[in-house]
LUMPA-742525 format. One record per residue: residue in three letters; x, y, z of N, C-alpha, C, CB in turn. Coordinates in pm, whole numbers, plus 50000, padded with zeros to 5 digits. Atoms other than C-alpha are relative to their C-alpha. Glycine has a CB too. Layout:
BEGIN
AlaXYZXYZXYZXYZ...
# end
This chain:
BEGIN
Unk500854988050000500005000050000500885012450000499045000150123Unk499134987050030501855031549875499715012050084499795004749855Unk500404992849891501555062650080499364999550084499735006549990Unk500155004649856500455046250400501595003850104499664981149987Unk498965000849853502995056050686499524998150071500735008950057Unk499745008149941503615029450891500105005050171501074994849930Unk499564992749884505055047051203500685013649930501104990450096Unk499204983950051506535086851203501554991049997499905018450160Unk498205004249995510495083251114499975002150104501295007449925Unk499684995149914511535082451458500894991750078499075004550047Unk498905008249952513725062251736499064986149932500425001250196Unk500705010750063510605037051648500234994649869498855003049997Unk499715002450192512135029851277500214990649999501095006149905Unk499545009550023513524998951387498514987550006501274999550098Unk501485004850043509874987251512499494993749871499235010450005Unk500195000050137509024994051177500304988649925500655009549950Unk499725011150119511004972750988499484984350069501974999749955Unk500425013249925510124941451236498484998349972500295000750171Unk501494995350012506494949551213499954995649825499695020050048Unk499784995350129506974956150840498964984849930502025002049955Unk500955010550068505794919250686498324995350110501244983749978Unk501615005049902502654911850988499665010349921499635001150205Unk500904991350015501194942750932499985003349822500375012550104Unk500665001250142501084941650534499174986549924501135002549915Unk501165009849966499214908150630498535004850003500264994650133Unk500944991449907497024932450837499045011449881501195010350131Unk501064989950095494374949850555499365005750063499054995349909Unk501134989149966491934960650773501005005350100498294994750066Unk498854991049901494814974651039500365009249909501474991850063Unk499394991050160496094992050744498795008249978500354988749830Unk500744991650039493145006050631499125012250138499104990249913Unk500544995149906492055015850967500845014350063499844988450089Unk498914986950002495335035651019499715008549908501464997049973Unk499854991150115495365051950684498195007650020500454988949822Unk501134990349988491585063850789500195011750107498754992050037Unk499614996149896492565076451117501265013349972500414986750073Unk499574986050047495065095750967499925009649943500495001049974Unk500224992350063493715110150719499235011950053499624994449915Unk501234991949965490945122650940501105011250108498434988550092Unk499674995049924493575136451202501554997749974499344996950107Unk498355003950066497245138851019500765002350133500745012249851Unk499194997249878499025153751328499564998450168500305013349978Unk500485004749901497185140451566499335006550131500824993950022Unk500294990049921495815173251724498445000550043500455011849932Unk501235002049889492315163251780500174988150108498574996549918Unk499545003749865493235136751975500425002950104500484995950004Unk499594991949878494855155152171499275004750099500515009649971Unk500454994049928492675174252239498224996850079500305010549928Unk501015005649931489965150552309500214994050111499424992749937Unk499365010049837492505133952593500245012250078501844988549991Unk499124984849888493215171452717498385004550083500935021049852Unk501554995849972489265177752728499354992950082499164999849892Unk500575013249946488325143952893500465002450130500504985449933Unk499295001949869491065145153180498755015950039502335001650002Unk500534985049900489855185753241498334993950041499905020349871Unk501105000949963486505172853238499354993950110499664997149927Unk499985005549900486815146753494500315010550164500994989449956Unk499314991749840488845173953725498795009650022501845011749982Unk500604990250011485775199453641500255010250139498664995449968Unk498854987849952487835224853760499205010650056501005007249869Unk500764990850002485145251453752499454998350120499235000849896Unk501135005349927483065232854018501174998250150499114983249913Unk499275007249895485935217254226501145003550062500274989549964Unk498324992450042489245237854160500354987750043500885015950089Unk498805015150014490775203554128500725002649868499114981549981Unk499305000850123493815201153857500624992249989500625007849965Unk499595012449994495365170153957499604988849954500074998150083Unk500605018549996494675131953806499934999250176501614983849913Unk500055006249858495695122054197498485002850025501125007550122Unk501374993549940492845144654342498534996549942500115015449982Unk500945004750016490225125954169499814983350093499995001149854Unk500755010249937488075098354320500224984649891498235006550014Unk499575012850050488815060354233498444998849892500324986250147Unk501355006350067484795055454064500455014149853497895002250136Unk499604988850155486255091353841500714993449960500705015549995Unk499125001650096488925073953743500014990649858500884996950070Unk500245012750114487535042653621499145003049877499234987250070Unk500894999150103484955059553449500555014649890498395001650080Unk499464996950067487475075653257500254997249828500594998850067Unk500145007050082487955052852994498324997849911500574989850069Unk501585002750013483885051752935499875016549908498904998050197Unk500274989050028484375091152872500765001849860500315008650113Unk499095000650128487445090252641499254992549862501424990850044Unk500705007850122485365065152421498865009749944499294984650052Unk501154992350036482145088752410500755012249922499035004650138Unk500254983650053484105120252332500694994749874500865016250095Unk499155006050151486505100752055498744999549891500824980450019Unk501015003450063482925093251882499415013549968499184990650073Unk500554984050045481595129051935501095006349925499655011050136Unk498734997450093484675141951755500174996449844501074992850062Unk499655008750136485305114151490498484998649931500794982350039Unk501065004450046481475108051448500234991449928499325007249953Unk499835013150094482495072551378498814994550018501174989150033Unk500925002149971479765052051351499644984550091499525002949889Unk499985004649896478565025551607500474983449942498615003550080Unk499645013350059480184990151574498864990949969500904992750090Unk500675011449999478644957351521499944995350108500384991949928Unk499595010349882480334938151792500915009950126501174985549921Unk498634988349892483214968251931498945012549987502235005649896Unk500394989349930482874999052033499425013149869501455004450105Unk499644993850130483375015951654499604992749883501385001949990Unk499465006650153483215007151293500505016149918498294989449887Unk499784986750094485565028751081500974993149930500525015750068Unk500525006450117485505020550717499504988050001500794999449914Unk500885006550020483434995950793500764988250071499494999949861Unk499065013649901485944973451055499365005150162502475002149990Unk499714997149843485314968051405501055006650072500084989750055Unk498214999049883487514984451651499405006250106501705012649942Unk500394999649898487104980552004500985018250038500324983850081Unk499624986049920488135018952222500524995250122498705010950032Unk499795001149896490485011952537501145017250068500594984149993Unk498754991949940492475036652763500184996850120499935014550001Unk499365004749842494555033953078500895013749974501084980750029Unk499164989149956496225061653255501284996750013499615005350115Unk499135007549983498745034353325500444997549847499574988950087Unk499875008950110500695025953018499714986750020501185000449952Unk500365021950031500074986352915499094995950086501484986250044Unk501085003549942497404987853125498604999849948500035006150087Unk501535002050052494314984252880499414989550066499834997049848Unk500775009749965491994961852985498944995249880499355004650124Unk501355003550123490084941452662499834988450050500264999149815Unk501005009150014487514922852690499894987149958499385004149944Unk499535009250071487574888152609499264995449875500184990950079Unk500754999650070484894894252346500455005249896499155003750040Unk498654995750049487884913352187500724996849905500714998850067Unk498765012250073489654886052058499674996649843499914982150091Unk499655001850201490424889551670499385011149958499184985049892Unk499844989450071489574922051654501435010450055498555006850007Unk499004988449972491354956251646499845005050121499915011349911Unk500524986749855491534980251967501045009249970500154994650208Unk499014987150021492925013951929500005006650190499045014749848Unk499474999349871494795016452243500465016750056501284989749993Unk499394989949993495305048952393500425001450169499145010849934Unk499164996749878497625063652708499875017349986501814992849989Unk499304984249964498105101452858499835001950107499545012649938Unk499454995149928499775113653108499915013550021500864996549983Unk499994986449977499105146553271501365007450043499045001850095Unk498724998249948502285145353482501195000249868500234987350112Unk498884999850143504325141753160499405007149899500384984749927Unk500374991250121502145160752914500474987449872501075017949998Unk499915009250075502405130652695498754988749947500944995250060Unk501345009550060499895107652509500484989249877498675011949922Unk499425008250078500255078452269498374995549960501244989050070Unk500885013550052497835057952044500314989549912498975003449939Unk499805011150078498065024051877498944995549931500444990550067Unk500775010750017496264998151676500704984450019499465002249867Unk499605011849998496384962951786499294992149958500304996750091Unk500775015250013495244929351669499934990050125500794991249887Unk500045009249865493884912651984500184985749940498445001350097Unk499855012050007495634879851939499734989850146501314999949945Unk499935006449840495214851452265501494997650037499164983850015Unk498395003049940499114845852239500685011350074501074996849877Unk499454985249965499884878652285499775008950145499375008849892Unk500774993049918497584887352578500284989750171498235000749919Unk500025002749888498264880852970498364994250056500585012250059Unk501215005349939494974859153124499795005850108499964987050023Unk500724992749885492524876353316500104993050153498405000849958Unk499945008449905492554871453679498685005450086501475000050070Unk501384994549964489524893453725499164997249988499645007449977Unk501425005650018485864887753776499874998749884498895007250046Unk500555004650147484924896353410501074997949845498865012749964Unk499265004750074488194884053279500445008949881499474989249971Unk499394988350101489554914753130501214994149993500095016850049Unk498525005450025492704907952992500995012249898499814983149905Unk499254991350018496014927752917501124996949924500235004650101Unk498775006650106498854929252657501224998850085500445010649854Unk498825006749938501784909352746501215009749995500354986149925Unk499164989450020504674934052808501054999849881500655001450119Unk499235004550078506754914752574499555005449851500044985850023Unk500454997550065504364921252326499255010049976499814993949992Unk500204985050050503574953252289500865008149873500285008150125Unk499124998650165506014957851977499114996849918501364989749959Unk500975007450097502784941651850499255015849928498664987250105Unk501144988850067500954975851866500265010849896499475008550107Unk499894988550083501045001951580499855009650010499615000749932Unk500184988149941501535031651666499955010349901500975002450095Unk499694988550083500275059151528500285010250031499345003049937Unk498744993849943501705084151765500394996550123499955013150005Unk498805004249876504095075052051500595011550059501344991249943Unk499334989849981504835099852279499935015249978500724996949959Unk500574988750078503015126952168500115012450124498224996049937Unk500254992049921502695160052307498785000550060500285008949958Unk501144998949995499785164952529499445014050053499674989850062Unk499854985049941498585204452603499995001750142498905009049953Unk499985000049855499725214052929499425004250065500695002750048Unk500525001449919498115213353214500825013350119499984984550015Unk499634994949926499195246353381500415000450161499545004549967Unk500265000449861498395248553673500644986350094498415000650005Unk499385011449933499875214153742501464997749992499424988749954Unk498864999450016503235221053630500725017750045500084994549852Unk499214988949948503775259153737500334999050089499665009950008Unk499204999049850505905266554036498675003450116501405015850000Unk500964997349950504155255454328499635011950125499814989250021Unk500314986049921504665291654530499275007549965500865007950017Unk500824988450048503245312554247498484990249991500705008049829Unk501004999850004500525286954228499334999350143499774991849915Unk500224998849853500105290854597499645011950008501084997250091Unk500514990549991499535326854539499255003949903500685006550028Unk501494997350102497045326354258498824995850077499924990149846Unk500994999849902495035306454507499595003850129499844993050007Unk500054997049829495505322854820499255015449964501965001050109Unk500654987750013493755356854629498454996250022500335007049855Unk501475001150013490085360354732498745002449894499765006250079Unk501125000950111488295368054463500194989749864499855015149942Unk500125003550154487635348654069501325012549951498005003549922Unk499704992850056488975380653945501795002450029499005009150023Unk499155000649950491925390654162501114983749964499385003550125Unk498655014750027493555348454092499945003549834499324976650052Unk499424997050113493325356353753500665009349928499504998549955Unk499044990950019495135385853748501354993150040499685012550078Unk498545002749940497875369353939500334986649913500064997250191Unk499935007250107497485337253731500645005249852498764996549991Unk499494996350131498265360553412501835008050013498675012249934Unk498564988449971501215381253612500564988850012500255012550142Unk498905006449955503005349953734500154985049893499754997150175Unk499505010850093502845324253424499815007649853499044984550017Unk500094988150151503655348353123501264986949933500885025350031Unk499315007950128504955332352767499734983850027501885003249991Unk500375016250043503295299052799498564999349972500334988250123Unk501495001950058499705286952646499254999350148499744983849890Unk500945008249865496965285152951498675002849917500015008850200Unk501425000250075494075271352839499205004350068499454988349956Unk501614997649916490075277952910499794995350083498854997249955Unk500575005449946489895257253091500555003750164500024987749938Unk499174993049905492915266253342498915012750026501675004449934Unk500914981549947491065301853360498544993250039499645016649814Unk501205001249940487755284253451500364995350141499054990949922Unk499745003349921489565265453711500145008050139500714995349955Unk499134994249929490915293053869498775012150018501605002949928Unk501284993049965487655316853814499204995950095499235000849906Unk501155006349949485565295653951498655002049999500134999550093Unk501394996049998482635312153817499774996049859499655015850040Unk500365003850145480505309353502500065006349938499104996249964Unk499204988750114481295342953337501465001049998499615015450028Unk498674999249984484985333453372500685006649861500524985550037Unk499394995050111485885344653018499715016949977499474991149881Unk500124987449970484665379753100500745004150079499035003250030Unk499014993749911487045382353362501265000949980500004995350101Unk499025000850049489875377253091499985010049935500254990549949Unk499874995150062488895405452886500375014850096499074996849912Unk499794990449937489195440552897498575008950070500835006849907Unk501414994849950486395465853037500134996150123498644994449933Unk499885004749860487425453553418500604987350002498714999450070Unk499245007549973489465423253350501134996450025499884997149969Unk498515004249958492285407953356500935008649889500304981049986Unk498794993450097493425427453015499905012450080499725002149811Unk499704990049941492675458653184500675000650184498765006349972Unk499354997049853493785453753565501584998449898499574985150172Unk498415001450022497435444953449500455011549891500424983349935Unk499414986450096497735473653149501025005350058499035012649977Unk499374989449987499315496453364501084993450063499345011050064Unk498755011949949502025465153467500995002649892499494981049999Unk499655003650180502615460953062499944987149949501495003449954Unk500775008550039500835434053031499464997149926499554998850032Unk500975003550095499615416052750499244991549996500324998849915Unk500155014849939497385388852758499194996049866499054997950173Unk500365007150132496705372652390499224993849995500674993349946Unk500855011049995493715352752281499844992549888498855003450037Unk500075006450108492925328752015499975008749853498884992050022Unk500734990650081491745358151779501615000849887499295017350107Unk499314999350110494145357951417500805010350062499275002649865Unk499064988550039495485395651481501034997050146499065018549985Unk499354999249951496425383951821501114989350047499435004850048Unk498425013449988498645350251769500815011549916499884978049882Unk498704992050069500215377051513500875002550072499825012149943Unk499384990649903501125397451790501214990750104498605007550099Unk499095006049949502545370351972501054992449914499414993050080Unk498395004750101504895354451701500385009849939499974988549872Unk499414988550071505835392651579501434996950172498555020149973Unk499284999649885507365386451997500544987350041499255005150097Unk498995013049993508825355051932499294991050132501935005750039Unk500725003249882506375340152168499214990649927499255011750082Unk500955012550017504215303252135498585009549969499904988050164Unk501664991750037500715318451947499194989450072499385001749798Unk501215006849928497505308052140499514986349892498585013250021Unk500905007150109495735278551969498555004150081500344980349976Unk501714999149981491705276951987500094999450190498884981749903Unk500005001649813490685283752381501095002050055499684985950066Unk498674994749859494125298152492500035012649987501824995149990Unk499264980650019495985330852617501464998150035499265015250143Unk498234999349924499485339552640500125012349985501484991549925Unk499464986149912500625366952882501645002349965499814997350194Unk497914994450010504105389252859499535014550079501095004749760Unk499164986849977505595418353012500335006449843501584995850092Unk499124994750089506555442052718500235017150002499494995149870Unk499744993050032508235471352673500675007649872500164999250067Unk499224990350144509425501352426500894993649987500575015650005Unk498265004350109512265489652172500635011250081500155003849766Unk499474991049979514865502752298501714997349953499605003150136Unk498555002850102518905504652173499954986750105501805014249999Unk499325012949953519805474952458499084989149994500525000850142Unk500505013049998517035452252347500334994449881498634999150023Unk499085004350105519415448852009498934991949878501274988950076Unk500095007750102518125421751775498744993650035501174991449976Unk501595008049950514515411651991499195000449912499135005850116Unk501284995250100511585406151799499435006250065499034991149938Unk501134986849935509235433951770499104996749930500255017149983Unk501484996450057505485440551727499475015849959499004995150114Unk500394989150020504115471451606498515005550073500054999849868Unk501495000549921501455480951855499585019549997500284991450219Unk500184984349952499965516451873500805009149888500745003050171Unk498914991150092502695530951576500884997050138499595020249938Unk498795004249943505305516751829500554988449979499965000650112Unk499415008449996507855494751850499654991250086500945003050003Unk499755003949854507455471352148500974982549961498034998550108Unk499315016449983509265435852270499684993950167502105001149974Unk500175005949860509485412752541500615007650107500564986550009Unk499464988749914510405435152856501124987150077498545010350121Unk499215005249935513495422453015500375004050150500875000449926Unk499844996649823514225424453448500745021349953501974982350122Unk500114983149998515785460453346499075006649956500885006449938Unk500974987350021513065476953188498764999950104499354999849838Unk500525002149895510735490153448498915004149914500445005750132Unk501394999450060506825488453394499855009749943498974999250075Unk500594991750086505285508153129498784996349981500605001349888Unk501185001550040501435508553017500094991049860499365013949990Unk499715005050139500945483252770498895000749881500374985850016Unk501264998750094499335488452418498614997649988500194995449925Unk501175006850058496145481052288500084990649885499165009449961Unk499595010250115496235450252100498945002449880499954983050056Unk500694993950164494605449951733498364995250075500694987349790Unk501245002550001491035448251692499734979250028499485007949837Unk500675018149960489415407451742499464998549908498904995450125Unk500375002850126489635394051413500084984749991500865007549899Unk499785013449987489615354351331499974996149846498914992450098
# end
């Protein structure tokens, strides 16, 4: 099958070639990949259906939880139950015969584990596909496969309804179509835990998200982070300007970017990660000036500006462009 890739070039190449004669056995594995990719080449809805699932479990808004740990053992299990529903709302695959799926017209069972190699299939399973997936919050990492549930391959259940798990040995079995993936971070669970000690120690919605935008500048924080941390249901009003978070910090030099076209510009004119859909990214910036030499600049206001460095002391910061998409 000609333009099918197998696995990305990567340390996995050698995989590859071992793999190489089974899986051109494998037609409907094959075709199941080559659908899967087509529908999602870089693998960014996935992503963001494993980034959406975990936040959803933590519902942040309700609980200010941001931790996997800090969930309840009956959330966790019914994790896997969620990941399958939202993969379907997403892919709008349509409902199997026997698995969980049919896409192009093959069974394929849906498993995840927070645990790598910890799927659990079914023993009803056996001789079809399962598209295996893993992510990690603590690592910001995610992976998916396709496997052929073989019985050689698979460790015997020791559980009531005889779930059963791939043999560690055999996991070279699964096809991966990404390994290792990035998964969008989870702020709040990886910033330093002093400043996030003082985003939550402010009393109001309003007030933590000011300090939320002052103390994690130049990285993506998603919607969801800012609902977490609002804790209310107009939380995206308390990001803008007119009394928010763009206007309390202005007179810092504060910027605080949103998904909107003119304003990822603004942030890659400043050499800065652009928002994707549902983010913001905050900076300090100040006037060009001769010792900021060779920085990228934005043109804000008929000025120069850049990233403000520990010497330049606060200035008022622009008005970003109009909210175009």
């Amino acid at each position: 099958m000609k333009g099918i890739q197998l696995l990305p070039i990567d340390i996995h190449a050698a995989q590859n070639i071992r793999l190489a004669d089974e899986l051109r056995l494998d037609a409907e594995l094959l075709a199941v990949h080559a659908e899967l990719s087509r529908m999602d080449p870089a693998g960014e809805r996935f992503a963001t259906v494993l980034r959406n699932t975990i936040d959803q479990l933590l519902n942040g808004e309700v609980t200010g939880r941001y931790a996997w740990e800090s969930l309840y053992k009956t959330e966790r299990t019914h994790a896997g139950t969620l990941v399958e529903i939202n993969l379907q709302r997403e892919f709008r695959f349509a409902d199997g015969r026997a698995m969980d799926y049919r896409i192009t017209d093959i069974d394929v069972d849906c498993k995840y584990s927070q645990t790598f190699g910890g799927w659990m299939i079914p023993p009803e399973a056996r001789g079809h596909l399962c598209l295996l997936l893993w992510a990690n919050d603590q690592e910001s990492r995610w992976s998916a496969g396709l496997f052929r549930v073989k019985e050689e391959w698979l460790n015997r259940g020791s559980n009531r309804d005889a779930k059963l798990t791939v043999k560690a040995i055999h996991r070279d079995k699964i096809h991966w179509l990404w390994r290792d993936a990035e998964l969008p971070e989870n702020v709040l669970l990886h910033m330093d835990s002093s400043d996030r000690d003082s985003v939550f120690a402010q009393r109001s919605g309003q007030q933590r998200l000011n300090e939320l935008f002052r103390r994690v500048q130049k990285r993506r924080i998603s919607r969801n982070v800012v609902r977490t941390v609002a804790q209310q249901k107009d939380y995206m009003k308390r990001v803008r300007g007119n009394g928010g978070s763009r206007s309390a910090l202005k007179p810092e030099g504060i910027l605080i970017m949103g998904d909107y076209d003119s304003h990822r510009a603004v942030a890659e004119q400043l050499g800065l990660l652009p928002p994707r859909e549902g983010e913001f990214v905050s900076v300090r910036v100040a006037r060009k000036r001769p010792h900021h030499q060779e920085a990228p600049q934005a043109m804000l206001n008929g000025q120069a500006w850049v990233v403000a460095t520990p010497l330049d002391e606060p200035v008022a910061a622009p008005s970003l462009p109009s909210h175009t998409k």
